[in-house]
C-alpha positions as CSV (number, residue, x, y, z in Angstrom):
1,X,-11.4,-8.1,-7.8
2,X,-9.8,-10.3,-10.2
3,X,-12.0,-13.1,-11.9
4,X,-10.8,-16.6,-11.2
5,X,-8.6,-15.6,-8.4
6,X,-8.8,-17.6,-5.1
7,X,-8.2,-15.5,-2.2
8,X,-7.8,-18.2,0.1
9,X,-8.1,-17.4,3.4
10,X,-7.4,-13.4,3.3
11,X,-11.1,-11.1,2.2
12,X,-10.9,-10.6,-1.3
13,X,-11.0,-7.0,-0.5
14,X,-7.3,-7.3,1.0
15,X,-5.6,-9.6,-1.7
16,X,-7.6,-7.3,-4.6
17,X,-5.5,-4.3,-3.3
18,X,-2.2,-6.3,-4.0
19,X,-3.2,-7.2,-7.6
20,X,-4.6,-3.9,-8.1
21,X,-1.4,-2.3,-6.7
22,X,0.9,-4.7,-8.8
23,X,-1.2,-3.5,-12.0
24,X,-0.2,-0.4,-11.2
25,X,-3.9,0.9,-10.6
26,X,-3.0,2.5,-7.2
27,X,-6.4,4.8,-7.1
28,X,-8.5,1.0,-7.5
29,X,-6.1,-0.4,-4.9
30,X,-7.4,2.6,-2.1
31,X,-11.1,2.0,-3.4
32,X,-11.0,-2.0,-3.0
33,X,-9.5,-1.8,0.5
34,X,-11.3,1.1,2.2
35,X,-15.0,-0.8,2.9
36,X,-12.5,-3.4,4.6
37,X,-10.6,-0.7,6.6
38,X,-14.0,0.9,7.0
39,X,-16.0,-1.8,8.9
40,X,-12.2,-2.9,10.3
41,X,-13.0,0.4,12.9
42,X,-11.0,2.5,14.7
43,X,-10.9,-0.8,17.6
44,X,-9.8,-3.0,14.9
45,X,-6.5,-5.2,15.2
46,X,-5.8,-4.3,11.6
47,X,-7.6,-0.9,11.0
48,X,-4.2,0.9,11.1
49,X,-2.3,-1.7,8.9
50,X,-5.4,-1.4,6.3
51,X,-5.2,2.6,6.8
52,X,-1.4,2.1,6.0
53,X,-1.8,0.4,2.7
54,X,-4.7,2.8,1.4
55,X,-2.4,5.6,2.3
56,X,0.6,4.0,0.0
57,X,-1.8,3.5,-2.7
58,X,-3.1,7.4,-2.1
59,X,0.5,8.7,-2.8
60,X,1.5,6.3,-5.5
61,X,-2.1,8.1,-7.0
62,X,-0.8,11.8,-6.2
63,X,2.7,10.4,-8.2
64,X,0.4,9.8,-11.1
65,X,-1.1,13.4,-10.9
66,X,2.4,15.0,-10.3
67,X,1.4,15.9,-6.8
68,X,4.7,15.4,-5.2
69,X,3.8,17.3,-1.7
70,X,0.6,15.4,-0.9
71,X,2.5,11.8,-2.3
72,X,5.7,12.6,0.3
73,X,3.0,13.3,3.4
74,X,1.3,10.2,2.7
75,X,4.1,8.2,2.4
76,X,5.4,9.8,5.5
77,X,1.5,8.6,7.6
78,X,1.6,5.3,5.8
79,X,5.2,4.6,7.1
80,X,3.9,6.2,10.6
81,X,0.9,3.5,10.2
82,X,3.4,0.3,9.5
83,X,5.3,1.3,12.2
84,X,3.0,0.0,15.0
85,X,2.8,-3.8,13.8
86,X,5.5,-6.2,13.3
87,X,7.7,-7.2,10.4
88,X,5.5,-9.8,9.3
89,X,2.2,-9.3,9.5
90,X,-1.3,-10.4,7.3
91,X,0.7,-12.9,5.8
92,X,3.2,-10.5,4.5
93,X,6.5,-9.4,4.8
94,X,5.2,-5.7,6.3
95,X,9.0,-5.0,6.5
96,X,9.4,-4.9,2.7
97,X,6.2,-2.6,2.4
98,X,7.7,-0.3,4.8
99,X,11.0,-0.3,2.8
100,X,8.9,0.5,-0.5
101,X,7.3,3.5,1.0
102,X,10.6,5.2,2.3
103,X,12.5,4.4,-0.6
104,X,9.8,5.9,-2.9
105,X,9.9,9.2,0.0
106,X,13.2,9.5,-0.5
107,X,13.4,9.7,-4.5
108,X,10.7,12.4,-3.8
109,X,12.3,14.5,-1.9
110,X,15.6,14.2,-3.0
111,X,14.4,14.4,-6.3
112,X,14.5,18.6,-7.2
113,X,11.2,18.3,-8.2
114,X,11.7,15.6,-10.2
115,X,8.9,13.0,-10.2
116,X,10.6,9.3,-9.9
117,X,7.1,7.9,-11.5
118,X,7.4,9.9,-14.2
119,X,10.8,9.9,-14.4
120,X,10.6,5.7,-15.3
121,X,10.8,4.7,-12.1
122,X,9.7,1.3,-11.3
123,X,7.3,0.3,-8.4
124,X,8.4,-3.2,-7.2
125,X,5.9,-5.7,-6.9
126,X,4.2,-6.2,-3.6
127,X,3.9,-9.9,-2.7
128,X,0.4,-11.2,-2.3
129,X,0.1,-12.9,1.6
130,X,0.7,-16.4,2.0
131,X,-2.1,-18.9,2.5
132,X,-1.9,-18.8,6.1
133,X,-3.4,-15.8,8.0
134,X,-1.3,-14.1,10.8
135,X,2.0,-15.5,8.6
């Protein structure tokens, strides 16, 4: 987690993967959030959402390694994941995740085999939740 950074209300596990993500460290992101999805359990309101966001760091990681195949199929779970909970959801706009995700799919596999990541593609910033939980 960052030094110096209040969480707030959110776990620090949750608002480390957005400043993880943002730094482009996507493998750090999955690692920082999966003991939160972990004890989260299969019951969990959120365990799915949490799933969601360590499967959008996982293919932003297979980008990195040139894996396009693997990046596109967990894009495709992660989108599959978001898809069960509302627009707005943990304090974020879940909607604008969602949008990252396919529009990332999409340069994949329209792409000819052409990685958008290393191509200079940009990842967008992912907004860290507001202050107040369930936002």
């Amino acid at each position: 987690m960052v030094a110096g950074l209040d969480p707030g209300p959110w776990d620090r596990r949750y608002v480390g993967w957005f400043v993880c993500f943002n730094r482009g460290e996507y493998y750090e992101a999955h690692d920082v959030l999966e003991d939160l999805w972990l004890a989260e359990g299969k019951e969990g309101s959120n365990y799915g959402f949490y799933k969601g966001l360590i499967q959008l760091a996982g293919a932003f990681v297979h980008l990195q390694k040139g894996r396009l195949g693997p990046a596109v199929a967990l894009f495709r779970l992660a989108e599959a994941n978001f898809g069960k909970y509302p627009a707005g959801h943990a304090g974020i706009r879940l909607s604008d995740v969602f949008a990252l995700s396919v529009d990332w799919r999409n340069r994949v596999e329209v792409g000819a085999g052409i990685n958008p990541l290393g191509a200079g593609g940009e990842v967008p910033l992912v907004r860290i939740p507001d202050s107040v939980p369930g936002a």
